[in-house]
PDB file of N, CA, C and O in Angstrom:
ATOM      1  N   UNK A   1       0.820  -1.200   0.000  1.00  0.00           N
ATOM      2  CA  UNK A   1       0.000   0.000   0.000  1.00  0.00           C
ATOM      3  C   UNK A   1       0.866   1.268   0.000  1.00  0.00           C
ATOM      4  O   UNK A   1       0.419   2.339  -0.410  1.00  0.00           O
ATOM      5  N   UNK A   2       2.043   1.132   0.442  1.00  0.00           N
ATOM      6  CA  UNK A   2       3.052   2.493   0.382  1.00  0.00           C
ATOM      7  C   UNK A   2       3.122   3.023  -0.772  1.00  0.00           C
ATOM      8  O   UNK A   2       2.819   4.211  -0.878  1.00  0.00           O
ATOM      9  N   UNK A   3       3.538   2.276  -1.919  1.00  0.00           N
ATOM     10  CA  UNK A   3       3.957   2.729  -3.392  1.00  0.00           C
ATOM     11  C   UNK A   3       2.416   3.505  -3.803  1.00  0.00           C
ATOM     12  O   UNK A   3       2.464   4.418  -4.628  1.00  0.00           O
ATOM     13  N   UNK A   4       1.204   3.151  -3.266  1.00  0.00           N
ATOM     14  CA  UNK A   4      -0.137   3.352  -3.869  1.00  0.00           C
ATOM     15  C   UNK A   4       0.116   5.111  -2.950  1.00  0.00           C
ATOM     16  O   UNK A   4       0.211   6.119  -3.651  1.00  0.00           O
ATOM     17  N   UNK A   5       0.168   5.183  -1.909  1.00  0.00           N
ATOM     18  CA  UNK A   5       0.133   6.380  -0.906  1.00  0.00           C
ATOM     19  C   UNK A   5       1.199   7.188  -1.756  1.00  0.00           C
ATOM     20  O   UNK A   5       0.774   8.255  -2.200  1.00  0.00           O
ATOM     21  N   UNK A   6       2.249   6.928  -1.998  1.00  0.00           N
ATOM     22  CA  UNK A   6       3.366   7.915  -2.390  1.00  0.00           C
ATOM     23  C   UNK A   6       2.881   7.998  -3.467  1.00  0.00           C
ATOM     24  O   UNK A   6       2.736   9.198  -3.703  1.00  0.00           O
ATOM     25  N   UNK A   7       2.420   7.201  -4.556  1.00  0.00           N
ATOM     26  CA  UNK A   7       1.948   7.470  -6.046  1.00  0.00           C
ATOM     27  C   UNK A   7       1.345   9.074  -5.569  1.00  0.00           C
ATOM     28  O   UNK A   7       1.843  10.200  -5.557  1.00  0.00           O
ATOM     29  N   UNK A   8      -0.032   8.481  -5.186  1.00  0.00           N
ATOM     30  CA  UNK A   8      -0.606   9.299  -4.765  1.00  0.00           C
ATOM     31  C   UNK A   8      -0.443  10.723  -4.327  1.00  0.00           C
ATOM     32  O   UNK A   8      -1.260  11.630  -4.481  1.00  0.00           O
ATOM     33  N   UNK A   9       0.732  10.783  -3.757  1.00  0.00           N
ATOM     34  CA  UNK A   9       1.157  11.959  -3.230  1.00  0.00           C
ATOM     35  C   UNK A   9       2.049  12.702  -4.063  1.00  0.00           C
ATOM     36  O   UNK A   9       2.153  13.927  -4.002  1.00  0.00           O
ATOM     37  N   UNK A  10       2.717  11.942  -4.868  1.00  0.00           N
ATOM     38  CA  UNK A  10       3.379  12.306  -5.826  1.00  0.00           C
ATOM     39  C   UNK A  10       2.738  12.934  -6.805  1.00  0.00           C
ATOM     40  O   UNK A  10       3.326  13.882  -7.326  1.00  0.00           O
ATOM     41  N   UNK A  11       1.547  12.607  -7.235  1.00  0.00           N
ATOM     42  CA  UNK A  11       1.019  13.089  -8.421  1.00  0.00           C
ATOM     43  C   UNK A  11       0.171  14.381  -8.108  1.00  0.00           C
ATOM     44  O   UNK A  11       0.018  15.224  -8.992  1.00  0.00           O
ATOM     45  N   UNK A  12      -0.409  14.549  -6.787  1.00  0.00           N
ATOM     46  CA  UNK A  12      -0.672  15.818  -6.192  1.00  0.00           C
ATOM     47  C   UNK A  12       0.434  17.308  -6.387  1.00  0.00           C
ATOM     48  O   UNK A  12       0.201  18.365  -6.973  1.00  0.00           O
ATOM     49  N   UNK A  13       1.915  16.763  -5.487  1.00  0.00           N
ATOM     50  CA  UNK A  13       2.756  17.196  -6.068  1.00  0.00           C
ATOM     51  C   UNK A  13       2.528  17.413  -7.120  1.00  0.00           C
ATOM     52  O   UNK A  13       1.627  18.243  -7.240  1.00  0.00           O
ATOM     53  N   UNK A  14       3.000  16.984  -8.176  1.00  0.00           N
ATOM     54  CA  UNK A  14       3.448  17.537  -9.892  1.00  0.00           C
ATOM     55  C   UNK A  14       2.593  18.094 -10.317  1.00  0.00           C
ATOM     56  O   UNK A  14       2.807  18.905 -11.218  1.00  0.00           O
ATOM     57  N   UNK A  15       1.033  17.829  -9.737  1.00  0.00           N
ATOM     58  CA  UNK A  15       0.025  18.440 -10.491  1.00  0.00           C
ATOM     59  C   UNK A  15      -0.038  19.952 -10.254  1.00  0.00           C
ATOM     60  O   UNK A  15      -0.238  20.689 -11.219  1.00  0.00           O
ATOM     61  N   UNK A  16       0.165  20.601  -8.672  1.00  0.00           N
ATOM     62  CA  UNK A  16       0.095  21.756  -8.262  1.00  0.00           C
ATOM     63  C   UNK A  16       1.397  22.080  -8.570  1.00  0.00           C
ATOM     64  O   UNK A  16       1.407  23.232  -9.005  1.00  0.00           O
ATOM     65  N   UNK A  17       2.751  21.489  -8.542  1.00  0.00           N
ATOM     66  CA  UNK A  17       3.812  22.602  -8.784  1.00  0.00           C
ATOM     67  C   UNK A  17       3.951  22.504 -10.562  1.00  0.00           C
ATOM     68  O   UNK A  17       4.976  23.002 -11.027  1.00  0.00           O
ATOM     69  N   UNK A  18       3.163  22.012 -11.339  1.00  0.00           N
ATOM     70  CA  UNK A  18       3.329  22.000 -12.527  1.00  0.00           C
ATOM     71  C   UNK A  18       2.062  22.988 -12.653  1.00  0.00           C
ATOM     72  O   UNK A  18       2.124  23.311 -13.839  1.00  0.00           O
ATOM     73  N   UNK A  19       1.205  23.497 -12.230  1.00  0.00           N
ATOM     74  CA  UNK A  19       0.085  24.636 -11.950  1.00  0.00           C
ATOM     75  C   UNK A  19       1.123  26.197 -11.738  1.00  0.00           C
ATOM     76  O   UNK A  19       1.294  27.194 -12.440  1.00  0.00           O
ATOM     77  N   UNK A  20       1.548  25.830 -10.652  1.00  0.00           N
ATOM     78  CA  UNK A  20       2.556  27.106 -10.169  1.00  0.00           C
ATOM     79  C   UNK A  20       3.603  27.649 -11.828  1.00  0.00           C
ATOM     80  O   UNK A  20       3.962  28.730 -12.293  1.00  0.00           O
ATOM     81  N   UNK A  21       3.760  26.089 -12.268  1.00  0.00           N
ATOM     82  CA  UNK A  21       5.188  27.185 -13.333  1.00  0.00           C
ATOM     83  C   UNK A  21       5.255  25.434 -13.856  1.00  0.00           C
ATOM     84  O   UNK A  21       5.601  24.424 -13.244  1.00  0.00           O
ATOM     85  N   UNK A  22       4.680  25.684 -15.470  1.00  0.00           N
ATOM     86  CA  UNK A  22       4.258  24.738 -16.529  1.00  0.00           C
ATOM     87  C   UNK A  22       5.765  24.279 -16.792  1.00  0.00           C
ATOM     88  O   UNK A  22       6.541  25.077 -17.317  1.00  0.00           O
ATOM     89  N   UNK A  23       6.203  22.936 -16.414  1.00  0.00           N
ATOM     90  CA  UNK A  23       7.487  22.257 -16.795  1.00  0.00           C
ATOM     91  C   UNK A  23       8.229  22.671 -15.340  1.00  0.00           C
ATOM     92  O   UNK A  23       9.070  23.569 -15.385  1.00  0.00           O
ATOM     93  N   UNK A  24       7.941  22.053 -14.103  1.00  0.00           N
ATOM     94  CA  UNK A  24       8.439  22.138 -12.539  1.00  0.00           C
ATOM     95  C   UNK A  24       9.021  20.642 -13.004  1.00  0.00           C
ATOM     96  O   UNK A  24       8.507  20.185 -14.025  1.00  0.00           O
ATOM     97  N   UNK A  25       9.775  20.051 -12.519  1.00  0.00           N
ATOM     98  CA  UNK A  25      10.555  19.006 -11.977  1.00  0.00           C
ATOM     99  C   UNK A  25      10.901  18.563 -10.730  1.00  0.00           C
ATOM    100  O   UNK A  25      11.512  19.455 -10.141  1.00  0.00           O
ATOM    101  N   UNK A  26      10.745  17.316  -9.902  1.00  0.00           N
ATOM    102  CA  UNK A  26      11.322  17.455  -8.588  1.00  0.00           C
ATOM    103  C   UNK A  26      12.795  17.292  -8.297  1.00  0.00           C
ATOM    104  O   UNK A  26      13.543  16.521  -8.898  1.00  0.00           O
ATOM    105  N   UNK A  27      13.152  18.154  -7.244  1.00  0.00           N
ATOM    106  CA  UNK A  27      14.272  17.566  -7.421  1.00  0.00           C
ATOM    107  C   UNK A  27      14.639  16.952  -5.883  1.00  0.00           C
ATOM    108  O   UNK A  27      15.716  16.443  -5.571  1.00  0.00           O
ATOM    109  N   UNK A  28      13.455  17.136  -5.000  1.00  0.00           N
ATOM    110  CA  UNK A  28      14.072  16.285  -3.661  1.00  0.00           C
ATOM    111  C   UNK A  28      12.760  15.919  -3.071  1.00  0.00           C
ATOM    112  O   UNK A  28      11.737  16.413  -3.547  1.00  0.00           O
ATOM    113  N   UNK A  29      12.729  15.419  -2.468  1.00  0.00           N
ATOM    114  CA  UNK A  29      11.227  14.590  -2.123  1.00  0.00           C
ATOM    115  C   UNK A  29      11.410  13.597  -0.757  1.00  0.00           C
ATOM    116  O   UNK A  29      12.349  12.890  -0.390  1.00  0.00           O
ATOM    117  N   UNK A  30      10.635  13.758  -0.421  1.00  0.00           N
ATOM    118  CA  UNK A  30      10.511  12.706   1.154  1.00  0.00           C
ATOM    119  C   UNK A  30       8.927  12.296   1.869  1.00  0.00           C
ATOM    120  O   UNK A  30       7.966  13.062   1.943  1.00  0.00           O
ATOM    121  N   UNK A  31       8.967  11.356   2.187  1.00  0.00           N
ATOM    122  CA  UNK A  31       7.491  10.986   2.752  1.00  0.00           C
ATOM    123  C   UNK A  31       7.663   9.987   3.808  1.00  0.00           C
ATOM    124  O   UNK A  31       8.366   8.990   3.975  1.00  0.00           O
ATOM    125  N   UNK A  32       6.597  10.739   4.577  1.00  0.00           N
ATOM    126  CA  UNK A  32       6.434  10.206   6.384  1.00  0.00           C
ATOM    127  C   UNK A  32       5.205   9.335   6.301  1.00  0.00           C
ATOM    128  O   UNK A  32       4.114   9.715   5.877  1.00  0.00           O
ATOM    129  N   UNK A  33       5.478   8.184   6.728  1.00  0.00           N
ATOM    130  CA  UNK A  33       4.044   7.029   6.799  1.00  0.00           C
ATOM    131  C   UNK A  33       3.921   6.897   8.327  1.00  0.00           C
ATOM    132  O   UNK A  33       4.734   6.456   9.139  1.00  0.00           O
ATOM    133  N   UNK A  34       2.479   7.482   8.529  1.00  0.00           N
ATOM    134  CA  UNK A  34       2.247   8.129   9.996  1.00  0.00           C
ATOM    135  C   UNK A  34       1.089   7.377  10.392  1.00  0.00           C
ATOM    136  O   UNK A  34       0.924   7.529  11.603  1.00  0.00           O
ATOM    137  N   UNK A  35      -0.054   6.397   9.724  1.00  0.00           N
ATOM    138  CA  UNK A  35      -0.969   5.316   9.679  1.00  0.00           C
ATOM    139  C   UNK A  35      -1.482   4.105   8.877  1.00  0.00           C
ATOM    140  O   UNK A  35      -1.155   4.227   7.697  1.00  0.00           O
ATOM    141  N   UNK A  36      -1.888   3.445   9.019  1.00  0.00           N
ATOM    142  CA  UNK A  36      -2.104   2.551   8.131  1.00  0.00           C
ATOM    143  C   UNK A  36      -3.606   2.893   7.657  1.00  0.00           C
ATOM    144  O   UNK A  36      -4.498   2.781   8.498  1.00  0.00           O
ATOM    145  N   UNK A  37      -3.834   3.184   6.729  1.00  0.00           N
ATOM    146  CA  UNK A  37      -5.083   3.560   5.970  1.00  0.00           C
ATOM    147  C   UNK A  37      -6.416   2.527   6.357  1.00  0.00           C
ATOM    148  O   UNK A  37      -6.142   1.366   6.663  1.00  0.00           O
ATOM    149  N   UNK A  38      -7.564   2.876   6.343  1.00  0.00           N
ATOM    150  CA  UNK A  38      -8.454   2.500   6.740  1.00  0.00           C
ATOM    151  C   UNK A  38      -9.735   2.504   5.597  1.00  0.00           C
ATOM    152  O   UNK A  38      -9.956   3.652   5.212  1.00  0.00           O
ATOM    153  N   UNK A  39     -10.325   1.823   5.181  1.00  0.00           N
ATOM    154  CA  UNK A  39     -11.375   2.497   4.505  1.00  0.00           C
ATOM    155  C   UNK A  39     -11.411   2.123   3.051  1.00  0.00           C
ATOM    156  O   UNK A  39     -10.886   1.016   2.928  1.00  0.00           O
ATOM    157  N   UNK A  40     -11.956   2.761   1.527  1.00  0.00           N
ATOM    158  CA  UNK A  40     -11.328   2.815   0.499  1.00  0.00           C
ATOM    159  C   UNK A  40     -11.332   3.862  -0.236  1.00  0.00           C
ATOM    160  O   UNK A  40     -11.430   3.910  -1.463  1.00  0.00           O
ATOM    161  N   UNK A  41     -11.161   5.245   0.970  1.00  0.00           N
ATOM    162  CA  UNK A  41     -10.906   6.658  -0.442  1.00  0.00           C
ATOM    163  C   UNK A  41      -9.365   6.943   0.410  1.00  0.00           C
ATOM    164  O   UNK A  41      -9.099   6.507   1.530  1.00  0.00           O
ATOM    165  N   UNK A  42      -8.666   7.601  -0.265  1.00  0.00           N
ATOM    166  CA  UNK A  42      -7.717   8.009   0.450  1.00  0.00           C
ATOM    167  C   UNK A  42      -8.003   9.872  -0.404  1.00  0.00           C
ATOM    168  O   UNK A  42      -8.645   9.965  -1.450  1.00  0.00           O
ATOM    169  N   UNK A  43      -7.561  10.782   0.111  1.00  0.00           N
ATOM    170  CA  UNK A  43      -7.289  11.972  -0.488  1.00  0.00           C
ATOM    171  C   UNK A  43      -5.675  12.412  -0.038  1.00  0.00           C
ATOM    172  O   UNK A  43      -4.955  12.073   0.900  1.00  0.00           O
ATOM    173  N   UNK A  44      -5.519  13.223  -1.055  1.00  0.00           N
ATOM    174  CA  UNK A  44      -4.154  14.026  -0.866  1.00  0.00           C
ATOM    175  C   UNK A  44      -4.273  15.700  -1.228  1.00  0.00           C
ATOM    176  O   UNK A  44      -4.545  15.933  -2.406  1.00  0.00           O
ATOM    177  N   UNK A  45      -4.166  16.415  -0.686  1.00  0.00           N
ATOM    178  CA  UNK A  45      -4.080  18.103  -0.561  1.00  0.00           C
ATOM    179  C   UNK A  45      -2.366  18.564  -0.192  1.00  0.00           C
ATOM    180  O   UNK A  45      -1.523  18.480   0.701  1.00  0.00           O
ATOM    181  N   UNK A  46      -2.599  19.160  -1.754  1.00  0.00           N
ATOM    182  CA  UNK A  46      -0.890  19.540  -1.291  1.00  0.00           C
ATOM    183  C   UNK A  46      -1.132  21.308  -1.025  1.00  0.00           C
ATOM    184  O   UNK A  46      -2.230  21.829  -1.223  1.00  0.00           O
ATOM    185  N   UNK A  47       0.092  22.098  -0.547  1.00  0.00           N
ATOM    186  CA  UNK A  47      -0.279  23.516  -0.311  1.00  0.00           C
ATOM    187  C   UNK A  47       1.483  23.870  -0.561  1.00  0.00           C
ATOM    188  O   UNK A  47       2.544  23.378  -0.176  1.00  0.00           O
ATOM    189  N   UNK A  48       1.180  24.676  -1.175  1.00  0.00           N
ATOM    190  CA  UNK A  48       2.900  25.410  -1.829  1.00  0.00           C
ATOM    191  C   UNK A  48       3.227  26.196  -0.224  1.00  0.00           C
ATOM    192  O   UNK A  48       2.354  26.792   0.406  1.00  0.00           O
ATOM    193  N   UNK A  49       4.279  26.078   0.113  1.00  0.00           N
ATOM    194  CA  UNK A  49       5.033  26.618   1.260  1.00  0.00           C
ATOM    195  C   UNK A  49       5.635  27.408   0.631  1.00  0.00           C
ATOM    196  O   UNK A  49       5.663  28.435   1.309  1.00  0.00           O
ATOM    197  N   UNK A  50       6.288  27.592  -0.529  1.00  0.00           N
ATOM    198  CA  UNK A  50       7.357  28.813  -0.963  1.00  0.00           C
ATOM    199  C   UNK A  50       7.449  28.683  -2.784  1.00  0.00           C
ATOM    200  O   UNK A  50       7.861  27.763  -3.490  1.00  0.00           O
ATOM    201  N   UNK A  51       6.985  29.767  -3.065  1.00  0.00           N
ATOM    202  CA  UNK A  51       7.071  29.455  -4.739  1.00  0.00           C
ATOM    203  C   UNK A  51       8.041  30.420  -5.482  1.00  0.00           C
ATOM    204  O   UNK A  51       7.628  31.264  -6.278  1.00  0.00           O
ATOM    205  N   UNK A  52       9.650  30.208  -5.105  1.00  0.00           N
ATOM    206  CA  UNK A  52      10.309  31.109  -5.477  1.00  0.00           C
ATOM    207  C   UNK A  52      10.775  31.285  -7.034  1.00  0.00           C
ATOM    208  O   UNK A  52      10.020  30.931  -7.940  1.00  0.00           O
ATOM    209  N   UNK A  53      11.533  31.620  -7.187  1.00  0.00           N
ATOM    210  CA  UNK A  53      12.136  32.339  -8.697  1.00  0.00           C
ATOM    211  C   UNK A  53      12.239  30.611  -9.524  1.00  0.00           C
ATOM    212  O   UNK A  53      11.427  30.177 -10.341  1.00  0.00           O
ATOM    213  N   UNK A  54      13.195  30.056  -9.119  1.00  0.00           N
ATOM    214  CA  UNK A  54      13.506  28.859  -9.605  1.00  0.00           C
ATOM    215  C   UNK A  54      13.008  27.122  -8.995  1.00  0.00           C
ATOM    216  O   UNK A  54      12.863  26.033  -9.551  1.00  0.00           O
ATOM    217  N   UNK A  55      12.878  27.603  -7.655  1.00  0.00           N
ATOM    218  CA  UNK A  55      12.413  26.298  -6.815  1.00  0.00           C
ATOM    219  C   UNK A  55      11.049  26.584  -6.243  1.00  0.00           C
ATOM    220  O   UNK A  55      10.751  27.729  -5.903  1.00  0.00           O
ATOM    221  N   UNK A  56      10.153  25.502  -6.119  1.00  0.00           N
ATOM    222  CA  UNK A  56       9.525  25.603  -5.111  1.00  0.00           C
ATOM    223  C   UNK A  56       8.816  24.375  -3.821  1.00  0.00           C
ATOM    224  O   UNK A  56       8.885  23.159  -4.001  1.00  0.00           O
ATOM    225  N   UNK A  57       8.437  24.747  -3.091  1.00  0.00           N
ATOM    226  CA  UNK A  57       8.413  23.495  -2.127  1.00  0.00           C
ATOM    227  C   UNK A  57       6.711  23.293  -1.812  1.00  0.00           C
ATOM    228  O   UNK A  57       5.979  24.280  -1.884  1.00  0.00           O
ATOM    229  N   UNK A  58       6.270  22.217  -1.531  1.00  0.00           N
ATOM    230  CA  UNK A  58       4.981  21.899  -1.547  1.00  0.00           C
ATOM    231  C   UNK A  58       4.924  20.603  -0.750  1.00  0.00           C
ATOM    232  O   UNK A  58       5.478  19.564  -1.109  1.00  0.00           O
ATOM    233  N   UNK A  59       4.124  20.769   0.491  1.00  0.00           N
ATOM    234  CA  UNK A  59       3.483  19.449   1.660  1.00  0.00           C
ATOM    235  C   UNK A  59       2.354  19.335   0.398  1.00  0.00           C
ATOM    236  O   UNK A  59       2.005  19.932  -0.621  1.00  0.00           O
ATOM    237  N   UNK A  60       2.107  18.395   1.030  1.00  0.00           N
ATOM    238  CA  UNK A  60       1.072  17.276   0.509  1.00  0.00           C
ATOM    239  C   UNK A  60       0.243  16.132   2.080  1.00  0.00           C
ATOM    240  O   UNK A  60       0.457  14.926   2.198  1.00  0.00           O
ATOM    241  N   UNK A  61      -0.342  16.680   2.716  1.00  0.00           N
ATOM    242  CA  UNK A  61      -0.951  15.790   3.245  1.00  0.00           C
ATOM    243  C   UNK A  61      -2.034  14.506   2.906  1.00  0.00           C
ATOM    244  O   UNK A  61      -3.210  14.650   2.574  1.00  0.00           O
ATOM    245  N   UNK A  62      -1.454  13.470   3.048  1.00  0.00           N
ATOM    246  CA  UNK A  62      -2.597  11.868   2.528  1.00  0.00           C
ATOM    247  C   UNK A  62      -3.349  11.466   4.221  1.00  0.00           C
ATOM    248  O   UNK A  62      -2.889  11.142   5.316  1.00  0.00           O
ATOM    249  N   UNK A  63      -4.676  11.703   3.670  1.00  0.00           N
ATOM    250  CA  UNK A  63      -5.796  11.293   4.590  1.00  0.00           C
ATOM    251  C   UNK A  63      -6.516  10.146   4.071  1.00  0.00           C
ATOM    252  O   UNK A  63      -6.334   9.810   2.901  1.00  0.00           O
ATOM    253  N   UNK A  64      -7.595   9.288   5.086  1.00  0.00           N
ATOM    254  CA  UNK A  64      -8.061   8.612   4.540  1.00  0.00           C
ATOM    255  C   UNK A  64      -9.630   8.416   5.032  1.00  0.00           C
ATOM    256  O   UNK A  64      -9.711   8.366   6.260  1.00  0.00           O
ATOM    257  N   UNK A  65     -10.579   8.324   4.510  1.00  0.00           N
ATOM    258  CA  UNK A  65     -11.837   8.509   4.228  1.00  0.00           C
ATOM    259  C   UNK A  65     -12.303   9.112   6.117  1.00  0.00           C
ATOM    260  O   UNK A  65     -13.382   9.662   6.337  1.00  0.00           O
ATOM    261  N   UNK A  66     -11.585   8.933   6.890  1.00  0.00           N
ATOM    262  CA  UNK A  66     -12.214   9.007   8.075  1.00  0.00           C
ATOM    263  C   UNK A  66     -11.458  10.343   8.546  1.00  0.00           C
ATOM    264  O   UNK A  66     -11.468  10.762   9.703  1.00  0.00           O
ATOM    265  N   UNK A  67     -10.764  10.977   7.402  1.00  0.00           N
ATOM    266  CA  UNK A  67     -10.316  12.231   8.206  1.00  0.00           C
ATOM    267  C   UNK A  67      -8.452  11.773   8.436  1.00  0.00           C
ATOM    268  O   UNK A  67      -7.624  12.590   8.034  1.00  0.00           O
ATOM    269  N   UNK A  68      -8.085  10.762   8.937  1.00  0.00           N
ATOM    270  CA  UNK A  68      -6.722  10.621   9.763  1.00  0.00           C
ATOM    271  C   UNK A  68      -5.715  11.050   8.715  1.00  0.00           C
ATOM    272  O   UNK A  68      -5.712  11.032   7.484  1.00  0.00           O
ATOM    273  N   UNK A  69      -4.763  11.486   9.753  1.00  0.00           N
ATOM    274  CA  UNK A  69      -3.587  11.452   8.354  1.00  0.00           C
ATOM    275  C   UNK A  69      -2.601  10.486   8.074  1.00  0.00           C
ATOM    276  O   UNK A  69      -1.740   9.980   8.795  1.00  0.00           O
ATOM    277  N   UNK A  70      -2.846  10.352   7.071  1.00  0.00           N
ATOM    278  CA  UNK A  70      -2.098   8.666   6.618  1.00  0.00           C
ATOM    279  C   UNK A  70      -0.507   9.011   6.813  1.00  0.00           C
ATOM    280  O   UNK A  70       0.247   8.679   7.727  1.00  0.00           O
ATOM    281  N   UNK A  71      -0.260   9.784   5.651  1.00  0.00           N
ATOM    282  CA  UNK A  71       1.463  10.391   5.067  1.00  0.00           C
ATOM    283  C   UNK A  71       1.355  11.780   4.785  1.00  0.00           C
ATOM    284  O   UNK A  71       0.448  12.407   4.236  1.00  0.00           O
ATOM    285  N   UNK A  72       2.592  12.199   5.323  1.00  0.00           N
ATOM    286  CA  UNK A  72       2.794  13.330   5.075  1.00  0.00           C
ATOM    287  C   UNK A  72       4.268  13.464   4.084  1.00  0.00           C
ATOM    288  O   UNK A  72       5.161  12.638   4.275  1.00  0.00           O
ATOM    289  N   UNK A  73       4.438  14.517   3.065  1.00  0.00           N
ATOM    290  CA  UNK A  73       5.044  14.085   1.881  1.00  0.00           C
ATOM    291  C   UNK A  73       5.380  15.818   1.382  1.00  0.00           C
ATOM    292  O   UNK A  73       4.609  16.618   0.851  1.00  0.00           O
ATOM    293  N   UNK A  74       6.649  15.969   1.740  1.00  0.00           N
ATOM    294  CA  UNK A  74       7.459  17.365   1.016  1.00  0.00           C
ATOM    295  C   UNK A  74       8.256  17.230  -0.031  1.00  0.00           C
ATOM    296  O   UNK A  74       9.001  16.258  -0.161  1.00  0.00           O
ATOM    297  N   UNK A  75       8.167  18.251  -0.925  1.00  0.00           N
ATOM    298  CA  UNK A  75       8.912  17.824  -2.213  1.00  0.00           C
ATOM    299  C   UNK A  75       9.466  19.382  -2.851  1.00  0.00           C
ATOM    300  O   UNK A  75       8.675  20.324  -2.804  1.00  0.00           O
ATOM    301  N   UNK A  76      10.371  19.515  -3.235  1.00  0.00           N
ATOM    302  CA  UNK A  76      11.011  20.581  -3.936  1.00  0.00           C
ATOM    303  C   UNK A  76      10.908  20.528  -4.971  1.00  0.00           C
ATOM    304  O   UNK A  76      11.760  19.843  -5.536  1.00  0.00           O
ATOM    305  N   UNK A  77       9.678  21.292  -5.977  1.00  0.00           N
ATOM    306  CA  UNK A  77      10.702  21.438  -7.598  1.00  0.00           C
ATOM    307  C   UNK A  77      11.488  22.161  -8.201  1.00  0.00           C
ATOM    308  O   UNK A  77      11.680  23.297  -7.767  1.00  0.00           O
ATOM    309  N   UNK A  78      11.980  21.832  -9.051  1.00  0.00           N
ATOM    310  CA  UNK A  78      12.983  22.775  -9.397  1.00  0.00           C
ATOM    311  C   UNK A  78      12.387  23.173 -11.207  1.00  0.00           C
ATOM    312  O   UNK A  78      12.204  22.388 -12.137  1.00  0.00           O
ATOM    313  N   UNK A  79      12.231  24.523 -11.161  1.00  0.00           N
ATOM    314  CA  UNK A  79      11.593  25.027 -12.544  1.00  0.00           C
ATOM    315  C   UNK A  79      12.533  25.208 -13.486  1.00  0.00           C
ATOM    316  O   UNK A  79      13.582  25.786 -13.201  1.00  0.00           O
ATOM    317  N   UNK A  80      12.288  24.751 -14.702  1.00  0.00           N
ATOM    318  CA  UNK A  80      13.176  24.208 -15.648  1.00  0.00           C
ATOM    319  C   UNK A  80      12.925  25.966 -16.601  1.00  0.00           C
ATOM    320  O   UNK A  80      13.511  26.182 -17.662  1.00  0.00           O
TER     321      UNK A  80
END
């Protein structure tokens, strides 16, 4: 179920920092597995922390249908 959670979180990522500035790339990434999921929706909400000139950084919190937080997941892109 990890690879399914990080997919997940990953593609949140790229979707919003590829929103911020069309052709973002990551270039560092990390994810915290903080529950074991429950249920069968999971959601992910990412929120830009810093959207500078060339980089920017974006959490991503993964919940799962009951509210909890599954993973938590920071990632840097770097704008090409």
């Amino acid at each position: 179920m990890g690879g399914a959670i990080f997919t997940l979180a990953d593609f949140a990522f790229a979707t919003l920092s590829n929103h911020l500035h069309l052709g973002t790339v990551a270039q560092q990434i990390s994810i915290n597995y903080l529950a074991e999921a429950k249920g069968n929706r999971l959601t992910a909400r990412g929120t830009c922390k810093k959207n500078g000139r060339s980089t920017c950084v974006i959490n991503v919190e993964v919940k799962d249908e009951a509210g909890r937080d599954i993973a938590q997941f920071v990632g840097t892109g770097f704008k090409l």
